[in-house]
N, C-alpha and C positions, 0 to 999 in steps of 0.2 A: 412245666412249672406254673402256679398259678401264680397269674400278675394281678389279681383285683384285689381294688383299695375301695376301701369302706369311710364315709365320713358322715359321723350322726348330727342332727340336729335337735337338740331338747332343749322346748320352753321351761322357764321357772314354774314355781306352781305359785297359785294363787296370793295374792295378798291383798293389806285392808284396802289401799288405793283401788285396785281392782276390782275390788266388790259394790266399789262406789260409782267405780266408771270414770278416772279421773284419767285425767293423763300425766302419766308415767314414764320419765325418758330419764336423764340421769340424777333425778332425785329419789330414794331408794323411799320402804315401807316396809314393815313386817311380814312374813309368810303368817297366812290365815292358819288357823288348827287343823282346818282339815287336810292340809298338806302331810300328814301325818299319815294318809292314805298312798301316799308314794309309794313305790316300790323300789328296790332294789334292781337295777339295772342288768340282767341275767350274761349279757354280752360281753367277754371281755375285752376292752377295749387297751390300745399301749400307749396310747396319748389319750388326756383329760385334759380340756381345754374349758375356760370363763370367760363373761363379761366380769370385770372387775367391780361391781354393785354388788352387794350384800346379799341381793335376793337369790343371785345365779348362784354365786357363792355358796351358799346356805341348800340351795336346792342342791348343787352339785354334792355337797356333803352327804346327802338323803340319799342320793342314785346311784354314787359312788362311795358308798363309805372304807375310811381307811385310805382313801388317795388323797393327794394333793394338787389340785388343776393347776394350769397354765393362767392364769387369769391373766386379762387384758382389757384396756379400754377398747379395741378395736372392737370389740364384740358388744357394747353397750347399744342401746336403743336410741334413737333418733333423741334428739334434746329439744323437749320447746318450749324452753325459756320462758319468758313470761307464764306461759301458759302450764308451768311443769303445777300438778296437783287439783288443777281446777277441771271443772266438768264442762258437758257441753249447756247444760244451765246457765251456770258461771259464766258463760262465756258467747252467749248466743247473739248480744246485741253489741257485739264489737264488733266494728269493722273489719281490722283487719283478718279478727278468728274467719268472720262470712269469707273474706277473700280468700284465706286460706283453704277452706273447704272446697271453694270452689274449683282451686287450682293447687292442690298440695304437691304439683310435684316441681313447682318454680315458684309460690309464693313460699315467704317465709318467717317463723314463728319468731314475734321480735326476740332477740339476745338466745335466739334457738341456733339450731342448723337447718339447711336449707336441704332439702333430699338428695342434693347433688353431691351436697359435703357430707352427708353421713351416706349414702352409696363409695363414696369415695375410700373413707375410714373402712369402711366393712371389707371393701373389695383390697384395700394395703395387708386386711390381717387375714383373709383371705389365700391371698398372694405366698405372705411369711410362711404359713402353714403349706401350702401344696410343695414351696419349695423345701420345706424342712422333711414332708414323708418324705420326699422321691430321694432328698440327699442323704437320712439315714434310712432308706429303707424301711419306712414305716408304713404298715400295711391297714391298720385302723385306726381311727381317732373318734371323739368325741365331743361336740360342743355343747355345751348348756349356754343359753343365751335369753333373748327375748322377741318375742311376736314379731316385730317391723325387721329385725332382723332375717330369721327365718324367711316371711314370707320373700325379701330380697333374694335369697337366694335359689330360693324354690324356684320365683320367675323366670332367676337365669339360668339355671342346672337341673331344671325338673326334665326327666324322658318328652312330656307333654307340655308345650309352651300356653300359659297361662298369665293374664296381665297379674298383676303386685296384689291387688284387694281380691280378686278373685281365690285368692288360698285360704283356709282357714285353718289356723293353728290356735285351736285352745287350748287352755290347760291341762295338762295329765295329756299329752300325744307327745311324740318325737316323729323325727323321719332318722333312714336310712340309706345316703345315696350309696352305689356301686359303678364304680368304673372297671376298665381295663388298664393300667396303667398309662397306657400314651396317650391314650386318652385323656383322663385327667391333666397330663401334661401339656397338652394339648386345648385346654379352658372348654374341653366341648360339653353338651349336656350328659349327662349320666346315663347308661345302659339300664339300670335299676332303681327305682324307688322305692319304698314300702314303710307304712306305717308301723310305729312303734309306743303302745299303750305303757304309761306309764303309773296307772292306777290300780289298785286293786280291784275296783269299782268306779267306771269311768263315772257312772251318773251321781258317785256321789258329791 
């Protein structure tokens, strides 16, 4: 019998904040036109899972069309408050932003979250889900989510242990992990990785 479980990872595609370089955590913005370039998701998958933000949402529609995701806030991008929309321009001669850069993974974004408490969130819907394949027996799923997300999880579940900034997930990729199931059950890293283009044209 085969026991492997599959759980995707796919970024939103592009939007206007993005193009600007602003920061983007639970204040939402348009998908840009060329998201248009997306493709259809060839995989099928038996859970479809969100961040509950508009852009996941809307992507998720584009890769899955015809379904209806699980959307949830767990899966939303780190919040940084004050900071949600403005650039590193914007923002370059404030103090606390410098402290923050300096040390993003214990300073924090005023009226934001702290990377403790959005590690925390990710890792509860995280949690929900592993317990939900293994209780109905669900052998794939899929998330659509956002960048800080992903790379969180890649650090903790990739085959190859890689710190958090070290990943790069742009737009138009996904990943792919693969377990054995006791594994999975087990929170260990994943037996498989592998990328998952989700453009027609990645360079476009």
């Amino acid at each position: 019998m085969d026991d492997r479980v599959v759980i995707a990872l796919f970024r939103h595609g592009i939007t206007e904040a993005n193009k600007r370089h602003a920061y983007l955590g639970w204040t939402d913005s348009s998908l840009c036109p060329i998201n248009q370039n997306l493709i259809k998701v060839s995989a099928g998958y038996e859970l479809i899972l969100s961040s509950d933000l508009g852009r996941c949402r809307q992507t998720a529609n584009i890769l899955f069309p015809g379904t209806t995701p699980d959307a949830s806030k767990d899966w939303r991008e780190i919040h940084f408050g004050k900071w949600e929309g403005k650039t590193y321009e914007e923002l370059k001669d404030n103090a606390d932003y410098r402290s923050w850069l300096e040390i993003p993974f214990t300073h924090k974004p005023p009226n934001g979250e702290s990377f403790g408490e959005f590690t925390e969130r990710v890792d509860r819907g995280w949690n929900k889900l592993i317990h939900r394949m293994l209780d109905e027996e669900i052998r794939t799923a899929a998330i659509v989510t956002h960048g800080g997300v992903m790379r969180y999880l890649l650090s903790k579940y990739a085959p190859e242990a890689k710190e958090f900034w070290e990943w790069q997930v742009p737009f138009g990729k996904g990943y792919e992990f693969s377990w054995k199931q006791e594994g999975l059950r087990r929170g260990e890293r994943c037996t498989l990785l592998r990328e998952v283009p989700l453009t027609a044209n990645p360079s476009g």
